[in-house]
C-alpha angles and dihedrals in degrees: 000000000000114000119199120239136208101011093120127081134179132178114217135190122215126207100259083063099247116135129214141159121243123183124223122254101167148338120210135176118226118171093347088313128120117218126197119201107196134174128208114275098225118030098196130260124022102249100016113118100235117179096239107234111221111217117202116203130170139203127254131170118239128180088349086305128122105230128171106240128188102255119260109256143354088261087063094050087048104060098036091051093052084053095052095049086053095055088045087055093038079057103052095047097052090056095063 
């Protein structure tokens, strides 16, 4: 089955009140908790080489609001970013 990527596109603000666009690359669930994986819209210059950051978010509820939060600690990073690099491999090898 062929998924299609990068059709999703979101614009956060950070704290520090600076906006930018990430695309979506992936959401997965992981102990009743949905995580996002995103990479920045725009990667610079058209024609410079640039290494592409992966940013994990994940989704809370506040107020009775769904909101997307930095995950807890580096342990949790850890551990959903090694899941989504398996189900980017799975996918690839699925495809050939």
């Amino acid at each position: 089955m062929k998924k299609d990527i990068g059709s999703d596109f979101i614009s956060i603000t950070d704290e520090e009140g600076n906006e930018f666009e990430l695309e979506l690359l992936d959401v997965l669930e992981k102990d009743d908790i949905f995580y996002h994986a995103f990479i920045p819209a725009s990667t610079g210059k058209e024609g410079e080489e640039e290494d592409i950051e992966i940013v994990i978010l994940k989704t809370v509820e506040e107020d009775g609001e769904e909101l997307l939060a930095t995950l807890d600690s580096e342990e949790e990073l850890t551990e959903v970013y090694e899941l989504f690099i398996e189900r980017l491999f799975e996918d690839g090898d699925e495809e050939t």
